[in-house]
C-alpha positions in Angstrom: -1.3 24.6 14.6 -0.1 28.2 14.0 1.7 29.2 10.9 5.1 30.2 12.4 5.0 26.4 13.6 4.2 25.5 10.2 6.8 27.9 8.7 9.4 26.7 11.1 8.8 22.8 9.6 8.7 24.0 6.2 12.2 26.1 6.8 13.7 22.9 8.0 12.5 20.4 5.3 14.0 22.9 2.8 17.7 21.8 4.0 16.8 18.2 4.9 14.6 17.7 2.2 12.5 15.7 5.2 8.7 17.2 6.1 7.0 15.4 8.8 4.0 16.3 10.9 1.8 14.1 12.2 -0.6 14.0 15.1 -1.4 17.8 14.8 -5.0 17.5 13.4 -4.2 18.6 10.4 -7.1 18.6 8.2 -5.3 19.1 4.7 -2.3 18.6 2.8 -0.3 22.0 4.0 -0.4 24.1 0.7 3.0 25.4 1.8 4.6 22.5 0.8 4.0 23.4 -2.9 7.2 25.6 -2.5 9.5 22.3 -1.5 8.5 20.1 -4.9 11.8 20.0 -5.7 13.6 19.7 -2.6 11.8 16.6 -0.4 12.5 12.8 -0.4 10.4 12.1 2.4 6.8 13.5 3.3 4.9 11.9 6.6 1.9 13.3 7.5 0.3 10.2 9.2 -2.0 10.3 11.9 -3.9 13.6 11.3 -7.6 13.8 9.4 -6.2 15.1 6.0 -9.3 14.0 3.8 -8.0 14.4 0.2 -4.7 14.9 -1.8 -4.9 18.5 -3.7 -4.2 16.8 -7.4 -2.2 20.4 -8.6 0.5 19.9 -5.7 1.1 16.1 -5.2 2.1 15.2 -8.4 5.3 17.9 -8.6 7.3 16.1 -5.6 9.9 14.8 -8.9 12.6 13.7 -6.0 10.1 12.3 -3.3 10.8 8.7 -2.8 8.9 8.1 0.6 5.0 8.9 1.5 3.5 8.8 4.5 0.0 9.5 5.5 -1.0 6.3 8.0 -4.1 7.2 10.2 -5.8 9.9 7.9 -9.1 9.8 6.4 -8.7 9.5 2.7 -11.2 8.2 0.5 -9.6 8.6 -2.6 -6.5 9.1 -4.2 -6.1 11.5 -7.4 -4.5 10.0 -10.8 -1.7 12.7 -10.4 -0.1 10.5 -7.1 0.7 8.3 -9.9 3.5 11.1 -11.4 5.9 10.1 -8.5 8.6 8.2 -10.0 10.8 8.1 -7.8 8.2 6.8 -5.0 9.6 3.6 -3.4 7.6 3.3 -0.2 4.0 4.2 0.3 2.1 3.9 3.5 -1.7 4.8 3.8 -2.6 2.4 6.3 -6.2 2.7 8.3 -7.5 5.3 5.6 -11.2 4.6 3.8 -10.1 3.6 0.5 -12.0 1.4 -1.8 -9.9 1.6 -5.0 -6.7 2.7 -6.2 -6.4 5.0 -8.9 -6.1 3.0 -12.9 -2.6 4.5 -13.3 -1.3 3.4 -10.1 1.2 1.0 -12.1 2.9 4.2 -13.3 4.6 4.4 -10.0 7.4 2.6 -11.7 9.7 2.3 -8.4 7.4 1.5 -5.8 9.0 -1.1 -3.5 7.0 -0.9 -0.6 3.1 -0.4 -0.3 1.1 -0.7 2.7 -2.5 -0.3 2.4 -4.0 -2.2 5.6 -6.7 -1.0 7.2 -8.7 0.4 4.5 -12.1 -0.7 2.7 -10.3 -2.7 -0.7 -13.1 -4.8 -1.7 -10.5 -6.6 -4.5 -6.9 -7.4 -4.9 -6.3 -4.0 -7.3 -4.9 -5.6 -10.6 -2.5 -2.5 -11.0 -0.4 -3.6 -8.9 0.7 -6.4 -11.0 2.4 -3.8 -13.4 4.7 -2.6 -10.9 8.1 -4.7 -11.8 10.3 -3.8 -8.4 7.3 -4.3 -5.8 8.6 -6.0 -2.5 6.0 -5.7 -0.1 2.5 -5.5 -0.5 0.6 -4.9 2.8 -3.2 -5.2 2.0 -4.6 -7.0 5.4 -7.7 -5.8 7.5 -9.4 -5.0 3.8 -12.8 -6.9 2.7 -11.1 -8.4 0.0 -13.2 -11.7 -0.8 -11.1 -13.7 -3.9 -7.6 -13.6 -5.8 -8.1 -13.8 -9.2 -5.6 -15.2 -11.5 -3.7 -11.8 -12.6 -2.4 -12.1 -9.2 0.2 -14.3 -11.3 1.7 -11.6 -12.8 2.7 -9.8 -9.7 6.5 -9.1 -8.6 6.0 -9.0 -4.8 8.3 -10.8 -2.6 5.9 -10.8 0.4 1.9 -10.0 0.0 0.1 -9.8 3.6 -3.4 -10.6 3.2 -4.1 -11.3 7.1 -7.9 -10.6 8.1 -10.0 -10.4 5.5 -12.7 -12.6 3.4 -10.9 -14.4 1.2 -12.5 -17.6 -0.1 -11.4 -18.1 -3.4 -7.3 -18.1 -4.0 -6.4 -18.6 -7.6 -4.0 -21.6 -8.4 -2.1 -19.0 -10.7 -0.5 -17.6 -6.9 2.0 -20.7 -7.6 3.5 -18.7 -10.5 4.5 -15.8 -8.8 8.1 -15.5 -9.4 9.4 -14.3 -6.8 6.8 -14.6 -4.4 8.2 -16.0 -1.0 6.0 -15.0 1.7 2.4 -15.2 1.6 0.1 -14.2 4.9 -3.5 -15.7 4.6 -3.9 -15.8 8.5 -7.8 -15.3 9.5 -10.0 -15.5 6.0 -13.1 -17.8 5.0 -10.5 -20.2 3.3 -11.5 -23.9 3.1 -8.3 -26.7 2.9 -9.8 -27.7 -0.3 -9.5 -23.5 -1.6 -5.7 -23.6 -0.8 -3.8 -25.1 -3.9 -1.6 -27.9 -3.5 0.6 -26.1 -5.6 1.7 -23.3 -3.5 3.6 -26.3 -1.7 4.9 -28.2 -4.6 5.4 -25.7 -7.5 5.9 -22.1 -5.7 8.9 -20.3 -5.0 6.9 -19.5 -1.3 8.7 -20.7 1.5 6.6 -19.1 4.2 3.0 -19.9 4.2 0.6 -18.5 7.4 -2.8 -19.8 7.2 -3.8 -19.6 11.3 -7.4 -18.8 11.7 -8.5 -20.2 8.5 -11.5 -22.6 8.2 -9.6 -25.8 8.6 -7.0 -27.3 11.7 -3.2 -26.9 10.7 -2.6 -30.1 11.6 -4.8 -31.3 8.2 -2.5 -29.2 6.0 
């Protein structure tokens, strides 16, 4: 896209405080944005091929409290994400991550995260340090088990739809404020689901469809 076009955005996001692009091809995060780190609350750039997040720039959005970069083709994500604050809703679904960075539980207001569609080969234990996580979105990963930090985290719904999971740690029962948990097509067996989550959990929605056992014999 030109850079009038690109100017023109930027101009506007400096009153609104609100920069979106997406489906333009972009291939990087637009270095013009370094000029609005004080000024936007909201950056979506989804569905463009933006590769990498320059680690100098994305750390200095102070104010930015929603990020958007669905549909791109990151692989990694630099420690300096981790800087946002006041970050409260993160989407980077169907990007090629593995991992997430070992401070992500900095991100001390993160409400909202949505990671499906990547290449997560584990539940990342980070995420059990962030205190006001709502929703977790990690389905269409290659996760395989959920080990027993999973205890520990704050979520109110976790989506782990459609991927390999068949281990599931009894300690899911103690999440504490855990009331929705998506398990819909994995490798579980009835006898990997513990009786728990039914008797001793504070879930009251439970989706197992597509599992390795008939409903009926839960």
């Amino acid at each position: 896209m030109g850079n009038s076009a690109l100017r023109a955005h930027v101009e506007t996001a400096q009153k609104t405080g609100v920069f979106q692009l997406k489906d333009r091809g972009l291939t990087e995060f637009p270095s013009e944005l370094q000029k609005l780190t004080s000024n936007l609350r909201t950056i979506d750039l989804s569905n463009n091929k933006i590769d990498s997040l320059p680690p100098l720039i994305i750390g200095k959005f102070t104010l930015l409290k929603s990020l958007s970069l669905n549909n791109n083709k990151l692989t990694v994500l630099p420690d300096e994400l981790c800087n946002l604050k006041k970050l409260e809703t993160l989407s980077l679904n169907n990007n090629h991550l593995r991992e997430l960075p070992s401070t992500f539980g900095q991100l001390s207001a993160l409400k909202t995260l949505s990671l499906s569609g990547n290449q997560l080969g584990a539940l990342p234990p980070q995420l059990c340090c962030l205190r006001h996580l709502d929703v977790v979105d990690l389905s269409k990963n290659q996760i395989r088990s959920i080990p027993d930090t999973v205890g520990e985290l704050q979520a109110i719904e976790l989506n782990l739809n459609q991927n390999q999971i068949s281990q599931l740690s009894v300690k899911i029962s103690c999440c504490p404020r855990l009331k929705v948990l998506r398990l819909e097509e994995n490798c579980l067996e009835l006898s990997m689901l513990p009786q728990s989550i039914l008797s001793d959990s504070q879930i009251c929605l439970l989706a197992v469809e597509g599992n390795l056992f008939e409903i009926k014999k839960l």
